[in-house]
C-alpha positions in Angstrom: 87.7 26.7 -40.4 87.4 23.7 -38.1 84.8 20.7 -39.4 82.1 22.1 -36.8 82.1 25.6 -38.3 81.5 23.7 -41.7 78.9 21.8 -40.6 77.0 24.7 -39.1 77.6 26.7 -42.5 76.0 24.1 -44.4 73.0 24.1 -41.9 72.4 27.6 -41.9 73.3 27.8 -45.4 75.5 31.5 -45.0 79.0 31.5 -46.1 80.4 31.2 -42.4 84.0 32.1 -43.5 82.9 35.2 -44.3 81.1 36.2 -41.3 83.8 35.0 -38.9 86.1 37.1 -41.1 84.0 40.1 -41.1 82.0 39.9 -38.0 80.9 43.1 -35.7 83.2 44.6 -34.5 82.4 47.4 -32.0 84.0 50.6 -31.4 84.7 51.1 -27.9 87.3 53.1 -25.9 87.6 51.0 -22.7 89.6 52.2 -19.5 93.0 51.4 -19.3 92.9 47.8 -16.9 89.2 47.2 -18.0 88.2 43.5 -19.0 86.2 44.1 -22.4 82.9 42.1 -22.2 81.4 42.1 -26.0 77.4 42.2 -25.7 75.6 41.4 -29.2 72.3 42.3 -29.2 69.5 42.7 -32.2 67.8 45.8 -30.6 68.5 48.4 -32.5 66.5 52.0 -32.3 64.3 53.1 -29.2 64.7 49.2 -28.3 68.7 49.4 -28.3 68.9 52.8 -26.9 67.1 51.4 -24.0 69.4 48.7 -23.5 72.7 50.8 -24.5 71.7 53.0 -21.1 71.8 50.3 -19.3 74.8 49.2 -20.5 76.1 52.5 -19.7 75.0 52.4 -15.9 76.8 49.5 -15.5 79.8 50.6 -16.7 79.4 53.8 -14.6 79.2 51.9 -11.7 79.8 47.8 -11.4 81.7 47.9 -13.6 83.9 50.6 -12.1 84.1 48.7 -9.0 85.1 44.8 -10.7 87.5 46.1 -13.6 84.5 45.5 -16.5 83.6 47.1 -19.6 80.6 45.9 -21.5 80.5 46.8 -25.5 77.3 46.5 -26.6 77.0 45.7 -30.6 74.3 45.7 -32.4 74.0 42.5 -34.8 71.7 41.8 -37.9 71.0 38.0 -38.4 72.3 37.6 -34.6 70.7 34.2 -34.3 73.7 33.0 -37.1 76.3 35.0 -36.5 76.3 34.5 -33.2 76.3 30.1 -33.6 79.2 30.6 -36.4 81.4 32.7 -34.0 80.9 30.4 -31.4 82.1 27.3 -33.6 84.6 29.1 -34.7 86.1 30.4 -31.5 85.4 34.2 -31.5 81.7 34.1 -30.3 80.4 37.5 -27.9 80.9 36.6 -24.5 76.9 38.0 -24.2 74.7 37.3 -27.2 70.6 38.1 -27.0 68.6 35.8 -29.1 65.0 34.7 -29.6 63.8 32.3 -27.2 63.2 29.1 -29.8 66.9 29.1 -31.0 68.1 28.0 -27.8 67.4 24.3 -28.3 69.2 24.2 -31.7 72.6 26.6 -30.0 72.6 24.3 -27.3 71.6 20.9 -28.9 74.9 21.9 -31.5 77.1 22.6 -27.9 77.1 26.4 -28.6 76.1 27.8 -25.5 77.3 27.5 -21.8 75.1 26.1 -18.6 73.5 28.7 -16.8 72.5 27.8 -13.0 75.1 27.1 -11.1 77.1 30.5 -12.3 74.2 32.4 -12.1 73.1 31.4 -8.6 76.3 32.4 -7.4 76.5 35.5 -8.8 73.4 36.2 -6.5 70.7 36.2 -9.4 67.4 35.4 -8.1 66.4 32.8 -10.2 63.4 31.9 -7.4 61.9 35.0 -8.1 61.4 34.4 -12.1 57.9 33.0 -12.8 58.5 28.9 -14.1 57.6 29.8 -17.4 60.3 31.7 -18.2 63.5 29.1 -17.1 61.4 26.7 -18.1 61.7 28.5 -21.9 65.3 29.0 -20.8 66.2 25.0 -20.5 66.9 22.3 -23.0 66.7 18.8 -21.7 67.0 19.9 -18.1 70.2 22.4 -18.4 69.3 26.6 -17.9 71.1 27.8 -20.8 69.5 31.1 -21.4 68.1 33.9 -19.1 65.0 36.3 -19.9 65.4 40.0 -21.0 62.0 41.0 -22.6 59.4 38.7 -21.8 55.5 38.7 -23.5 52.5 36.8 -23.5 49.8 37.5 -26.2 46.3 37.8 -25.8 43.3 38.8 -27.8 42.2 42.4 -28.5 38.9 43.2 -29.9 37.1 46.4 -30.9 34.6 47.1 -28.4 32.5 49.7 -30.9 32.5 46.8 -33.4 30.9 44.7 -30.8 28.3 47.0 -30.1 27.6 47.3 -33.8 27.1 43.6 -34.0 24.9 43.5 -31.0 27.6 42.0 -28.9 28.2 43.3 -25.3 31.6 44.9 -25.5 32.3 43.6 -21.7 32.1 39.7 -22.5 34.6 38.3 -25.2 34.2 35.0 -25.9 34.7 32.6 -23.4 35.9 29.4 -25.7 37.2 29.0 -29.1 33.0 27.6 -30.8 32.2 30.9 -29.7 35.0 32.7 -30.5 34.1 31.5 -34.1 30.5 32.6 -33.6 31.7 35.9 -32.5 33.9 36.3 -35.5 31.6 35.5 -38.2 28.7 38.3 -36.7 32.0 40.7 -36.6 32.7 39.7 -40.6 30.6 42.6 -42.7 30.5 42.2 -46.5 29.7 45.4 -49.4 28.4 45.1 -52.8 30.1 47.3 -55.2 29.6 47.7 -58.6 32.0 46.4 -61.0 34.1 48.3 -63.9 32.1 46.2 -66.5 28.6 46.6 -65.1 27.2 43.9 -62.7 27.9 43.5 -59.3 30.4 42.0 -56.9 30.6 41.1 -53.3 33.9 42.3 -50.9 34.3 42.0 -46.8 34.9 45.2 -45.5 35.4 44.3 -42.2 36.9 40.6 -40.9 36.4 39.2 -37.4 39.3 37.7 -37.7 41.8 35.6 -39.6 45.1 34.3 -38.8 46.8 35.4 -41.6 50.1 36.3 -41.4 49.4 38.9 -43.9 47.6 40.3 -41.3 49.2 40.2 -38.4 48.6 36.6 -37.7 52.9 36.0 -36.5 52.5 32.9 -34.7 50.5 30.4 -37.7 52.1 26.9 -35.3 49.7 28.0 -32.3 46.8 26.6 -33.0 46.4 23.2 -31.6 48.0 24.2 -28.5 44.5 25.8 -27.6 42.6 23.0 -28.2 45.3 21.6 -25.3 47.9 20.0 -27.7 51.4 20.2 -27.9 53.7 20.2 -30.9 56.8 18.1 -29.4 57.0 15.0 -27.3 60.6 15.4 -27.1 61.2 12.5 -29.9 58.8 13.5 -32.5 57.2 16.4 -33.8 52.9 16.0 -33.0 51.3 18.1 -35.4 48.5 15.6 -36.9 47.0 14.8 -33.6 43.3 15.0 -31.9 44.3 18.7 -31.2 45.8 19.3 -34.4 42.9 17.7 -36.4 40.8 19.5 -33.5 42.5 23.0 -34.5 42.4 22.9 -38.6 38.8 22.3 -38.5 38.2 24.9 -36.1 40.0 27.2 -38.4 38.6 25.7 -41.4 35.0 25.9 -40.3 35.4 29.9 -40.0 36.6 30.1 -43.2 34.1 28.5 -44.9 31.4 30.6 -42.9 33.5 34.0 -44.2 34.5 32.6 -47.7 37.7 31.7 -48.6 38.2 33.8 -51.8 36.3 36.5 -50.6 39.0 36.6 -47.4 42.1 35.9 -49.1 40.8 39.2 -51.2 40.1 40.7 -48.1 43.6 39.8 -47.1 45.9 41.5 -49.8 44.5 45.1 -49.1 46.3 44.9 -45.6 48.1 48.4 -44.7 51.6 49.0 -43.1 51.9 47.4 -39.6 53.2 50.2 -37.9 50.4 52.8 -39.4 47.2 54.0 -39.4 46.4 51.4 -41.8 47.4 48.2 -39.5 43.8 46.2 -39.9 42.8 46.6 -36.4 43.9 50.3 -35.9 42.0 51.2 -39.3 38.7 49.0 -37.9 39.0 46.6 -40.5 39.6 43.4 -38.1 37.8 42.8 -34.8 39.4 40.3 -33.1 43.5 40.0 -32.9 45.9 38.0 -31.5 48.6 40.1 -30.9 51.4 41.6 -28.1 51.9 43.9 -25.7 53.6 46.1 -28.0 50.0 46.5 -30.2 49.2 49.6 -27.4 52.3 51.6 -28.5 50.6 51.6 -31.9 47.1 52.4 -30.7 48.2 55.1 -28.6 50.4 56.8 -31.2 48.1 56.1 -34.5 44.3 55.8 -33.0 44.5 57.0 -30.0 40.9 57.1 -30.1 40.4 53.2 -30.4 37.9 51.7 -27.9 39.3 48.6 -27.3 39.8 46.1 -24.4 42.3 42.8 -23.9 41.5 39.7 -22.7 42.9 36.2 -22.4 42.6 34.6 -25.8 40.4 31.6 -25.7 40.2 28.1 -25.3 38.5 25.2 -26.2 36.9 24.5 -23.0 36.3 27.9 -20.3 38.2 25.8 -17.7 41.0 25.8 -19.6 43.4 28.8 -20.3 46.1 27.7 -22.8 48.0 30.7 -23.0 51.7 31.3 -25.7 54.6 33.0 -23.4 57.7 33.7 -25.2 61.1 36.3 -24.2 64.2 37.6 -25.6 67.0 35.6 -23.9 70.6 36.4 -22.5 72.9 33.6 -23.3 76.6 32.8 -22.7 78.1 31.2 -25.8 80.2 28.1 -24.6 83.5 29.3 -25.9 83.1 32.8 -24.6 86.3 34.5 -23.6 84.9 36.2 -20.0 81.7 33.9 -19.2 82.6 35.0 -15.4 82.8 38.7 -16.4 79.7 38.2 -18.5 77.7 36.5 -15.4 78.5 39.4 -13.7 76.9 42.2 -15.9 73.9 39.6 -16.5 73.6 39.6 -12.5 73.2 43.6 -12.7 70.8 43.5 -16.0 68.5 40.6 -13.9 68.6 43.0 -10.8 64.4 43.5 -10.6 64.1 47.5 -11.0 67.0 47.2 -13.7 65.3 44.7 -15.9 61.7 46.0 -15.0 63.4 49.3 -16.3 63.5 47.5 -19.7 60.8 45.5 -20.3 58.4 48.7 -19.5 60.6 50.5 -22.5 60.2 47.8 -24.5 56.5 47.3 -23.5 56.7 43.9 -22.6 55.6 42.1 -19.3 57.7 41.8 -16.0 59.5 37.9 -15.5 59.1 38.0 -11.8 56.3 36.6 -10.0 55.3 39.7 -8.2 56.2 42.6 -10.9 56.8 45.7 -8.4 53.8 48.3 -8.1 56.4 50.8 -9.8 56.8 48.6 -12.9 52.4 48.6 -13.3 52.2 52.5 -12.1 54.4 53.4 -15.3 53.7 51.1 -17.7 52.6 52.2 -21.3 50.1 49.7 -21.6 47.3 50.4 -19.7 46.1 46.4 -19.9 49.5 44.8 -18.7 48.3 43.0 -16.3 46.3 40.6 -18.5 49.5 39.9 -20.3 51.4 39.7 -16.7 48.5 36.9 -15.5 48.5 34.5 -18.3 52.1 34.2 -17.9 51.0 32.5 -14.9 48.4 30.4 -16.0 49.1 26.4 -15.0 48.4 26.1 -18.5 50.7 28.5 -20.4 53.6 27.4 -23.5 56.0 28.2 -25.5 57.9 27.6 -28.4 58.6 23.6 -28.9 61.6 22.9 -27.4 63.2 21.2 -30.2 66.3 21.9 -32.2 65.1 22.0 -35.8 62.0 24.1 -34.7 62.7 26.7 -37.9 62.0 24.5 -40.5 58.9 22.8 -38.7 57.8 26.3 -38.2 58.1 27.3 -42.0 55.9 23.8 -42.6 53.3 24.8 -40.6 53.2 28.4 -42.1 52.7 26.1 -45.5 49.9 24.3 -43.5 48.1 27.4 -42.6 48.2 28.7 -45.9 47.0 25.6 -47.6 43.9 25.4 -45.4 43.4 29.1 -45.2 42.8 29.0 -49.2 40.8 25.9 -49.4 39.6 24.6 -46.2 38.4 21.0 -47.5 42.5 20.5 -47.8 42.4 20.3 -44.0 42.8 17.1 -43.3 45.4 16.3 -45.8 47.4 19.0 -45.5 48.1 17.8 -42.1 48.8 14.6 -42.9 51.4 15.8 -45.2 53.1 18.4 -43.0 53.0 15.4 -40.7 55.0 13.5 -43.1 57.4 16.3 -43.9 58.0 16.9 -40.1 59.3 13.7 -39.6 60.7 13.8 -42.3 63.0 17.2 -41.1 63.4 15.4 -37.4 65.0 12.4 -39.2 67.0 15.0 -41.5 68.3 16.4 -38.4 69.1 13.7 -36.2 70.9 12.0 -38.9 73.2 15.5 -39.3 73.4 15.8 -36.0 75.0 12.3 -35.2 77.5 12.9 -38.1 78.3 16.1 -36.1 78.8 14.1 -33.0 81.2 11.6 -34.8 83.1 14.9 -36.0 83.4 15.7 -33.1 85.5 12.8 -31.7 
């Protein structure tokens, strides 16, 4: 294996020999003359299925007519199989990722530029929202296209509301009162204990970011108080927004009780259940997906419930967290113009709107087609669809050692999530250990470069 593959080895820490040895390998039984176009892709189930029709249509038809076969592959752990095949020569000439690898692939020189080639091959990239190429570039250069885009908002439980005395048409309207909210929603029980006595549990939360409880995204935080966690040098976690943020979450904690939540917590049920916190009524306010309704609908159908754009820290504001599922074209691909061709079909409007409504997610173009609203499963879509538009929406830092900031400020949540009067010092120090990993990387990255030569 060449000295790049190595290096990417020892950053991902996976024996790369091995997975360049024993990669996927589909089987397929192409027409005779057919160029064969490997697709990787990490949907697997009613996700994949969706996707493998697609794949089929094209076949069927466009691909008929230009002399191309798509194999579409299912991949576990696509994000580093997919960056070892590249560096060592025998990447998918499609891969999909997640949306915050691409600055790492194309910071390391994995992946190929987008525009040009996809312009000519009559993609509309005009019609896309900004958010999403915007997602899709690194330091200027498109090098990923959206498949599944999503935005998440709040949901809340609007017969919870009414038991608090709070008017299930009027969530909160900034983050102090989303706070307020929260802590009327937070219901406690006294239960008697197996030795005699007496003990106090919370029965019910407001909310809580925990990722025990569906809390997915514990980085997002400060971006709502109108920070941003990368000024494309350094990564800006302890900032006025940041400080801003912690004590925000800090405050509600001490107003529920730490111990008292963290107990709350550890009783939390199987996501994709009756027993996922907000389904069973046991959390009020979530932020959460799209995807949430498919749940609802198929475990509590009954829920009365509403969406609405999460808040902010001032009403004029609406800070809103967009992500997608990207397309990419790894840079040593084998058929990049075969590949451009089956991405042009896939990014055809009623073709891709065909599989973000599958996959319950939100349509990238700026005017989604009535079709695509008439038929999708979630009957608040459009809430998602609008945030994605908001002046003010994000996503994912664009920086290339994003995975182990992210892990540091799960670390950060946690630490102020048990003790709250940590706040301020656990920011410091995932501060210092951020820089720290920036630094780490840099320093790896220029040895790469002079590896290179």
């Amino acid at each position: 294996m060449n000295i790049r593959g190595t290096i990417l080895a020892l950053v991902l820490g996976v024996p790369a020999g091995g997975l360049l040895l024993f990669g996927p390998r589909g089987q397929y039984d192409a027409p005779p003359g057919r160029t064969v176009v490997r697709y990787w892709e990490k949907w697997t189930g009613a996700e994949g299925a969706v996707m493998h029709r697609l794949v089929e249509r094209f076949n069927r038809t466009v691909g008929a007519e230009r002399n191309i076969w798509v194999e579409y592959i299912a991949v576990s752990n696509i994000e580093q199989r997919t960056l070892i095949a590249t560096a060592g020569g025998d990447p998918p000439d499609v891969a999909g990722l997640y949306d915050y690898i691409v600055p790492q692939y194309a910071d390391q020189g994995a992946l190929r530029p987008l525009e040009e080639e996809a312009r000519a091959a009559g993609i509309a990239l005009d019609a896309l929202r900004p958010i999403w190429l915007e997602i899709g570039r690194y330091r200027g250069t498109l090098y990923a296209l959206p498949s599944t885009p999503y935005t998440i908002a709040l949901y809340y439980n609007r017969t919870l509301f009414r038991a608090a005395g709070l008017d299930p048409d009027r969530p909160p309207a900034t983050l102090a009162e989303f706070n307020e909210y929260a802590r009327r929603l937070t219901r406690t029980e006294t239960y008697t204990l197996p030795g005699g006595g007496t003990g106090t549990r919370i029965v019910q939360a407001g909310f809580t970011p925990s990722t025990a409880m569906l809390g997915w995204w514990p980085w997002v935080w400060p971006c709502f108080f109108d920070g941003r966690l990368w000024d494309g040098q350094r990564c800006t976690l302890d900032t006025p927004a940041g400080r801003a943020a912690m004590h925000w979450l800090a405050d509600l904690r001490r107003a529920q009780g730490p111990e008292l939540m963290l107990s709350f917590e550890g009783t939390a049920g199987a996501i994709e259940s009756a027993q996922n916190p907000f389904l069973a009524g046991q959390i009020a306010l979530l932020f959460q997906g799209p995807w949430l309704s498919n749940w609802i609908a198929k475990y509590a159908p009954d829920l009365d419930y509403a969406v609405a754009p999460f808040p902010s820290v001032t009403v004029e504001r609406r800070n809103a967290f967009a992500s997608t599922d990207v397309f990419v074209i790894p840079s040593s691909a084998r058929h990049p113009r075969e590949a451009m061709t089956f991405l042009a079909f896939v990014l055809q409007q009623d073709v891709l709107e065909e599989l973000c409504r599958e996959h319950n997610k939100i349509s990238p173009f700026r005017t989604p087609s009535p079709d695509f609203y008439a038929r999708h499963p979630n009957p608040h879509i459009r809430v998602f669809d609008a945030l994605a538009a908001s002046p003010h929406v994000f996503g994912y830092p664009s920086m290339p050692m994003w995975l182990r900031v992210m892990d540091e400020s799960k670390q950060l949540l946690n630490i102020v999530l048990r003790d709250p009067g940590q706040a301020d010092a656990a920011l410091e120090a995932a501060q210092r250990k951020a820089d720290a990993i920036v630094r780490d990387y840099e320093a790896m990255a220029a040895q790469r470069r002079g590896a290179g030569r």
